[in-house]
C-alpha positions in Angstrom: 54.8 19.9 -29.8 57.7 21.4 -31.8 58.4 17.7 -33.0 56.2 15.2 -33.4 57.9 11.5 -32.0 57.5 9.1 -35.1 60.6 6.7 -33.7 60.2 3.9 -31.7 61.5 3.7 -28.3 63.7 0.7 -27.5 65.6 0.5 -24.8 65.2 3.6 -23.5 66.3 5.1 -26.9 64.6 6.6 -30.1 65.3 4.4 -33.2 64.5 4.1 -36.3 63.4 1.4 -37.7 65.3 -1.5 -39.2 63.4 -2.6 -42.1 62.7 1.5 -42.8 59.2 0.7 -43.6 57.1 3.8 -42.6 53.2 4.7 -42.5 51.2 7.5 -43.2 49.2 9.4 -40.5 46.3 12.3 -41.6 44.5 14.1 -39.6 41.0 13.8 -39.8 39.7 16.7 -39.2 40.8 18.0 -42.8 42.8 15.2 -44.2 45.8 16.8 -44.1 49.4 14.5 -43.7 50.5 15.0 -40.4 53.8 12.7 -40.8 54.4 10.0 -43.8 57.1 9.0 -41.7 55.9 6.5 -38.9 58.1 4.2 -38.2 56.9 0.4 -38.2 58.5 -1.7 -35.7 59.4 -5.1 -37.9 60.8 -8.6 -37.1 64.0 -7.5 -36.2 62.8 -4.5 -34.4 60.5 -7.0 -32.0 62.6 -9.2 -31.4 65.4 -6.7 -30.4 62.7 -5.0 -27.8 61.5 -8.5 -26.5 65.9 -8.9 -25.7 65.7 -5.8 -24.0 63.2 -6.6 -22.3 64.4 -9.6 -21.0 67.3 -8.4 -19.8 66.0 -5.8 -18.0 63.7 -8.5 -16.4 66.5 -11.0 -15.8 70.1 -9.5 -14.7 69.1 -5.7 -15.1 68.5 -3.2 -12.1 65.0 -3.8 -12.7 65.5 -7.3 -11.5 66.4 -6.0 -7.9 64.1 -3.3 -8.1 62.0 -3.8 -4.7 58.4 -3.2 -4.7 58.8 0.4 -3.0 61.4 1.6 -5.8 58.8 0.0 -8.7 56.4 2.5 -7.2 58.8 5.2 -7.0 58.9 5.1 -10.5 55.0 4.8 -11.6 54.8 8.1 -9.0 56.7 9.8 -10.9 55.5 8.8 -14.3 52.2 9.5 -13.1 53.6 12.9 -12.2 54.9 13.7 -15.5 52.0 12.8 -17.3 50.3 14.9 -15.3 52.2 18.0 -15.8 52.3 18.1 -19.6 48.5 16.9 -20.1 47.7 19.4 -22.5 50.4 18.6 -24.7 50.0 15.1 -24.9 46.5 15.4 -25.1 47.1 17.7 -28.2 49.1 14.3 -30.0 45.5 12.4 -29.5 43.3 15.6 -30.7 45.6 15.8 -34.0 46.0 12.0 -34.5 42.2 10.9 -34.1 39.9 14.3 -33.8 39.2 13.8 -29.9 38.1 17.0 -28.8 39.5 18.4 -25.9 36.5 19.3 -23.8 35.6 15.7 -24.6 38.4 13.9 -22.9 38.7 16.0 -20.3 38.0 12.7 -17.4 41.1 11.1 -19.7 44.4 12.5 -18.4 43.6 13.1 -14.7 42.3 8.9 -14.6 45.6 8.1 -16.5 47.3 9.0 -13.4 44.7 8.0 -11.1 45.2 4.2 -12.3 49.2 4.5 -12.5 49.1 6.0 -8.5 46.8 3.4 -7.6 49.5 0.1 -8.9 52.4 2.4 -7.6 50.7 1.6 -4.3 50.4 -2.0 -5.3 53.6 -2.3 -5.8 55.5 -3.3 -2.6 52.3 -4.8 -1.3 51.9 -8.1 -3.5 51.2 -10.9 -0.5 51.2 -14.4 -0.4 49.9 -16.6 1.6 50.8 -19.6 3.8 48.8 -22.7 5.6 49.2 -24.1 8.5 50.9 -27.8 8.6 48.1 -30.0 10.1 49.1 -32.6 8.0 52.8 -32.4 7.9 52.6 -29.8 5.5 54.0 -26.7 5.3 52.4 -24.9 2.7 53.1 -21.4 1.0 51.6 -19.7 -1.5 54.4 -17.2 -3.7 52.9 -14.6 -6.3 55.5 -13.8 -9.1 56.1 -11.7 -12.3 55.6 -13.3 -15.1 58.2 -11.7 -17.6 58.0 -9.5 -20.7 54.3 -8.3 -20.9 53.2 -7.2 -24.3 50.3 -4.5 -24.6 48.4 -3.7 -28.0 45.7 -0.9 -27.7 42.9 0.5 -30.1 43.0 4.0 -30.9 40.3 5.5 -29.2 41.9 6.4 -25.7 46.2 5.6 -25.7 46.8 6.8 -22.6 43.9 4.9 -20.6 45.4 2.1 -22.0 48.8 2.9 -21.2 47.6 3.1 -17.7 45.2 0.3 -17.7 48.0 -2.0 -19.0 51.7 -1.2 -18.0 50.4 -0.1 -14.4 49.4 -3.3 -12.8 52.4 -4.8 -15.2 55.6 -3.0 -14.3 54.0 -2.6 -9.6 54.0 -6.6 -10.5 57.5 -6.5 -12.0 57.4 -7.1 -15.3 58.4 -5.6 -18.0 56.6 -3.9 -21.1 56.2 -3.8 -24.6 53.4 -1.2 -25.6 51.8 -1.0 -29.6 49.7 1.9 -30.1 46.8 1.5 -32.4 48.6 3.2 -36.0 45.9 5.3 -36.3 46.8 7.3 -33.0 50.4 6.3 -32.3 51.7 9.7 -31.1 50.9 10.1 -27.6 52.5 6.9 -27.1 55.7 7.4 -28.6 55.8 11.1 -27.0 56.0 9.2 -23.2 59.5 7.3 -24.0 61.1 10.8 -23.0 59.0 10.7 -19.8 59.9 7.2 -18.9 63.6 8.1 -19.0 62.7 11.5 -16.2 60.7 9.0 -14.4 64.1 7.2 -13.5 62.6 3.4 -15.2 65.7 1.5 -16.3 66.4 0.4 -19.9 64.5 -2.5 -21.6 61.5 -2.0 -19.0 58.8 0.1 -21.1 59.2 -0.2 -24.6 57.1 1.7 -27.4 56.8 0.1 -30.7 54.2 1.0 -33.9 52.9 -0.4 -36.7 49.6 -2.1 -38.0 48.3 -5.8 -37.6 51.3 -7.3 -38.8 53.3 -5.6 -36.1 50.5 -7.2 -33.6 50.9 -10.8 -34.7 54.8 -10.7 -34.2 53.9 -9.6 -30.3 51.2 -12.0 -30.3 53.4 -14.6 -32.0 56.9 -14.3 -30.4 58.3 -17.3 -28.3 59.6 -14.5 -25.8 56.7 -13.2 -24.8 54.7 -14.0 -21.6 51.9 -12.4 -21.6 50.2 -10.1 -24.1 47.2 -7.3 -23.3 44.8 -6.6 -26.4 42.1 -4.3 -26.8 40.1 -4.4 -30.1 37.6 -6.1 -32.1 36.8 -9.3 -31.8 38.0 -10.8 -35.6 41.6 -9.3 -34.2 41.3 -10.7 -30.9 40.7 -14.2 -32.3 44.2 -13.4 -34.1 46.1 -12.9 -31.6 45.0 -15.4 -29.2 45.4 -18.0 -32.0 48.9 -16.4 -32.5 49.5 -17.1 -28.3 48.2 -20.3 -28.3 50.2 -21.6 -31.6 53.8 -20.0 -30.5 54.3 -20.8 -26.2 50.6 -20.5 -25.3 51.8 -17.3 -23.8 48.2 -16.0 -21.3 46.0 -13.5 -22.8 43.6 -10.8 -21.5 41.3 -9.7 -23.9 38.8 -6.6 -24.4 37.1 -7.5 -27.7 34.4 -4.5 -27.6 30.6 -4.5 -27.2 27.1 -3.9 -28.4 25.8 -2.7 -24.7 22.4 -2.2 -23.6 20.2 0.6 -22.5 17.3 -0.5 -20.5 14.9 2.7 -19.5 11.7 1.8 -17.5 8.9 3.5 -17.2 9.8 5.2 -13.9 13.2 6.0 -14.8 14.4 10.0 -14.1 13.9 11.0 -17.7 16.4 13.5 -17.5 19.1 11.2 -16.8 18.4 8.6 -18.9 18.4 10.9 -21.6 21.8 12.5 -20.8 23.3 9.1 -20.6 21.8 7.7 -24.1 22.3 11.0 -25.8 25.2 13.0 -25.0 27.0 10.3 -22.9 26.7 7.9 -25.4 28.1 10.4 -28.0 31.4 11.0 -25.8 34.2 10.3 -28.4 31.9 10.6 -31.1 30.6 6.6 -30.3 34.4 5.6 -30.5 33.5 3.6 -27.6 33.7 0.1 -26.5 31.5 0.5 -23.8 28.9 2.9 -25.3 25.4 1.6 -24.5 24.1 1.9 -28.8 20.6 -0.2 -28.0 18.4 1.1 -26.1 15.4 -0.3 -24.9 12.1 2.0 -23.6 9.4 0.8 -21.9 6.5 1.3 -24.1 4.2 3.5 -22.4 6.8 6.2 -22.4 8.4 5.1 -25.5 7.2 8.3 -27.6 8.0 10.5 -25.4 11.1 9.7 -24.5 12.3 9.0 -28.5 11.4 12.6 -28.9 13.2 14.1 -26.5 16.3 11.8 -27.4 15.8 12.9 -31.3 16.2 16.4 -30.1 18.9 15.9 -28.4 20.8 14.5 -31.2 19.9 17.5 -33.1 21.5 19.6 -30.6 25.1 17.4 -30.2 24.7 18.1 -34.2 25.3 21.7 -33.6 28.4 20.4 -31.1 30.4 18.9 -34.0 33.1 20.3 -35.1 36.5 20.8 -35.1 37.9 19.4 -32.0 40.6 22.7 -31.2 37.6 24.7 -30.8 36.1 25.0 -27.1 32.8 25.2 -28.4 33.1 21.4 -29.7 32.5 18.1 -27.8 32.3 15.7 -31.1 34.6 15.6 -33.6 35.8 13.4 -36.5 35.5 9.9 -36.5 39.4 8.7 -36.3 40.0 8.3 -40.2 38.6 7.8 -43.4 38.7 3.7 -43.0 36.7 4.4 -40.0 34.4 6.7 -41.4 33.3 4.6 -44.9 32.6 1.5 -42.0 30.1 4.0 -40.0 28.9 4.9 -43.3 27.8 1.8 -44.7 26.1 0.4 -41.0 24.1 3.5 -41.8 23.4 2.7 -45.5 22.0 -0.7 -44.5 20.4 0.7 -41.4 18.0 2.7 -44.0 17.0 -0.3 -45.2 16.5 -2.6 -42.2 15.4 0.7 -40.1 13.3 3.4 -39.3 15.9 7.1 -39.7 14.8 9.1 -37.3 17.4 11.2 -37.4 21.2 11.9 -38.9 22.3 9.0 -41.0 24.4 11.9 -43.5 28.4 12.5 -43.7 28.8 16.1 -42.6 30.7 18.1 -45.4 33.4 16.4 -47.8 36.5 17.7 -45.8 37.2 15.3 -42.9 35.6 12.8 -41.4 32.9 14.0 -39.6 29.5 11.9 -39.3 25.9 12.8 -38.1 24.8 12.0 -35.4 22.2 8.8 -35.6 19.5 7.0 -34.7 17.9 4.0 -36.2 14.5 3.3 -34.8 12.8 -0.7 -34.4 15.7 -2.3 -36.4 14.9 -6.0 -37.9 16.2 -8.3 -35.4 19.1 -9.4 -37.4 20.1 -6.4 -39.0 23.7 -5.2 -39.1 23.1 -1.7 -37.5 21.2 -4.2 -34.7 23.8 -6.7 -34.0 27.6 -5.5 -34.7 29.5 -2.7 -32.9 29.6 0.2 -35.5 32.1 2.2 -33.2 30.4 5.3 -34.0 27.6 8.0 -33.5 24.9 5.2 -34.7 22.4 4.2 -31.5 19.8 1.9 -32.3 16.3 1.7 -30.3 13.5 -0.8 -29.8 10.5 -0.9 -27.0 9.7 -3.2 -24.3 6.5 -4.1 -22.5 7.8 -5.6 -19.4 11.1 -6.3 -17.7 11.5 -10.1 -18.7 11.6 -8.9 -22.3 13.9 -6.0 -22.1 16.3 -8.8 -20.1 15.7 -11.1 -23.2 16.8 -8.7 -25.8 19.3 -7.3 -23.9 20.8 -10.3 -23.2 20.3 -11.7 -27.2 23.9 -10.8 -28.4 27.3 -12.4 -28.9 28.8 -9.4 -27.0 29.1 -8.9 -22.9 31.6 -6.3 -22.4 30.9 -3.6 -19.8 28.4 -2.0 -19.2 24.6 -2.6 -19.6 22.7 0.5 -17.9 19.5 0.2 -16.2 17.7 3.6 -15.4 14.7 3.0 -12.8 13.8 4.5 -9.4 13.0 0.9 -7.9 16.1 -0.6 -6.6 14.8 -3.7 -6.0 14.4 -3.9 -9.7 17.8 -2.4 -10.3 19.3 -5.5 -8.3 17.0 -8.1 -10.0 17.6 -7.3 -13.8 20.8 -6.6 -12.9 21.9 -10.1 -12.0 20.1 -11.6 -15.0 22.3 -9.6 -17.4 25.2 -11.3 -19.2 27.6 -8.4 -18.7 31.1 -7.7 -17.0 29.6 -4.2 -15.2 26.2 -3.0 -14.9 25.2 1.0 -14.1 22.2 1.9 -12.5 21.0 5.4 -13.8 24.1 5.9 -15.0 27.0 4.9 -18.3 29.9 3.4 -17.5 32.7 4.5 -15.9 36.0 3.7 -15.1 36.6 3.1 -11.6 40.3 2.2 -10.3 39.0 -0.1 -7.5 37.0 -2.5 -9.7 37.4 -5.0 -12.4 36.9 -4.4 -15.8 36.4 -6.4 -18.7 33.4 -8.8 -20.5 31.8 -12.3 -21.2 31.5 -13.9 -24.3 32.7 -12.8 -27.2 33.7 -9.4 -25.7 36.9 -11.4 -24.4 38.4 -12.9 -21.5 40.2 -11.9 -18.2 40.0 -8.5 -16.7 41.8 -4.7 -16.2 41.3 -2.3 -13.7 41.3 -3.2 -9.4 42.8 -6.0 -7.7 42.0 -8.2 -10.8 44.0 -6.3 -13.4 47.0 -6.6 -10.9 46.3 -10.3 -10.8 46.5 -10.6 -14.5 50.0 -10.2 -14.3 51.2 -12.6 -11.4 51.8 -16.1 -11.5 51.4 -18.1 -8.3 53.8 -20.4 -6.9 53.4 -23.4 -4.8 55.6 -24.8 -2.3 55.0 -27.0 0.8 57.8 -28.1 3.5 57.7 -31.5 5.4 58.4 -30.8 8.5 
């Protein structure tokens, strides 16, 4: 912590940028300037990372890297990550106002999910048929090439995990952008790529805002590229794929997810989960369940209880150094004035039933909200507001909660069902239009299984087998014998 990284790492060196263009990071908690000196990876600076890159794919070591010495080095970087938590945890608490004893699950799955593809690594199959017809056949799974990665700002290091794991135990190589608005954590782990014995060219960190994106998503060098974000970016940088080398794409475009409480839910769960849960990161959250549904006849009930509970994470934010705080800022003041005015137009098309204020004028704090029987096509109803802001409406019976859970453009995980009947738990939950469903619980992530949505809230997946997958390209060859 005695220097903040601000370079990019190339090549397993710190550089400065090219172009010397720079940005300006504040901390949100008070709006002070914690560097105006982020560098901003440019043309020259891309395309000199994609040649490294290359190399180190083509004639460098990491060419004849075998599978056991790939996972060798994600071990170890999963080791190293491991030991200075705190510290790089600290980058993420100053850059976006993550409280510490909110991300607590963060940095122990970071190198949960880098162990798990390290043990991937020398154990990527194939397959082969037998020659009834003549026909040898043989199916061969390869790397693809230079992997690009761009990641919001709301959890870097998942990312980091979620993406250059399944890349680098497949053998490719890796080009990571960190959202600008939390871009230190990132740059801090080109120092523990080096320890972790990776040769050059094979991670690279760059940083910058959208235009740095859409060189990545543009370049002819490029295999593959990883984005997480909303979906007006996401539609960027696929159109940027498909119009350079139609490089492949796996997208996580966000969410509006679903809350469905019946009437014989355990109440104390479901309230947990749609309060506090859904408050983790202060609603910086792709998967965070912001509609909830409640079955009528315990509708009032249950709203109370989940107004007080508001009121009580309101006594919980703060700021995020303090161990007395699990919500802090929202990530900056862009972020903030968007949450704002979802709440502004939430007053009108709403019922407040509680929050809907900025908390002080220093930082960007927001209260915690909740919008009550919103007009059906309402703003605060229909579009992620990535932030403390849930929205709730009542049911009658379980075809109409599966109706208006399923009436949205998004399907990202995770709708959450909380009932004690499990045969309803199975039934709704293979009529929802989702990529994970939770019964009587949120989401979380789990190594072993896929991640990722339908519809608008992208395509492909992260996480398990499938996120490994992602990464591979299969081979065909068949013998005459």
């Amino acid at each position: 912590m005695s220097r903040i990284e601000t370079r990019l790492f190339i090549n397993n060196q710190y550089v400065r940028s090219r172009s010397g263009a720079t940005l300006t990071v504040r901390n949100p908690t008070d709006d002070s300037t914690i560097t105006n000196d982020l560098q901003v990876a440019g043309e020259e600076d891309i395309n000199t990372a994609v040649v490294a890159a290359n190399v180190a794919f083509q004639t460098g070591p990491w060419s004849s890297f075998t599978g056991q010495q790939r996972g060798k080095c994600l071990f170890r970087l999963a080791d190293l990550i491991e030991g200075d938590a705190d510290s790089l945890l600290q980058l993420e608490t100053m850059a976006m106002g993550v409280p510490k004893a909110g991300v607590e699950f963060m940095m122990p799955l970071v190198s949960k999910y880098l162990r798990y593809y390290a043990g991937y690594a020398d154990k990527i199959s194939g397959e082969s048929y037998p020659a009834e017809d003549g026909i040898y056949k043989i199916v061969a799974y390869e790397p693809l090439g230079v992997c690009a990665s761009i990641a919001s700002f709301n959890a870097t290091f998942l990312y980091v995990a979620l993406k250059l794991g399944p890349a680098l135990a497949a053998g490719n190589t890796c080009i990571f952008k960190a959202s600008e608005k939390a871009p230190f954590g990132a740059l801090a782990l080109g120092r523990l790529v080096c320890k972790a014995g990776f040769p050059p060219g094979v991670i690279n960190f760059v940083s910058g805002g959208a235009q740095t994106g859409k060189l990545l998503g543009s370049h002819m060098g490029i295999a593959h590229i990883n984005f997480t974000g909303s979906v007006t970016a996401g539609c960027k940088v696929q159109e940027a794929a498909a119009k350079s080398n139609l490089k492949r794409c796996v997208l996580e475009l966000g969410g509006k997810s679903a809350a469905i409480v019946f009437n014989d839910a355990h109440i104390a769960t479901a309230l947990a989960c749609c309060s506090f849960g859904f408050l983790a990161n202060t609603g910086q959250v792709c998967v965070a369940t912001s509609r909830v549904y409640v079955q009528d006849d315990i509708a009032s009930t249950f709203i109370e209880a989940l107004r007080c509970q508001f009121e009580e994470a309101r006594t919980r934010v703060g700021d995020p150094k303090s161990s007395s705080t699990l919500f802090g800022p929202l990530a900056d003041k862009d972020q903030m004035n968007r949450v704002l005015a979802y709440i502004e137009d939430g007053k009108i098309e709403a019922d407040l039933i509680c929050g809907g204020n900025r908390i002080g004028d220093e930082g960007c704090f927001v209260e915690p909200t909740i919008f009550l029987n919103p007009n059906p096509g309402s703003k605060v109803y229909t579009e992620e507001i990535f932030g403390p802001v849930l929205v709730v409406k009542t049911f009658q019976t379980e075809k109409e909660a599966i109706s208006l859970a399923n009436d949205t453009q998004f399907g990202l995980s995770d709708a959450s069902i909380y009932t004690q009947d499990i045969s309803r738990a199975l039934r709704v939950s293979a009529l929802l239009k989702t990529g994970t469903v939770g019964v009587n619980k949120n989401f979380s992530p789990e190594v072993e299984t896929p991640f990722g949505g339908v519809k608008a809230s992208g395509s492909g997946r992260e996480s398990g087998k499938a996120g490994l997958m992602e990464y591979l390209e299969p081979k065909t060859i068949h013998i005459s014998i």
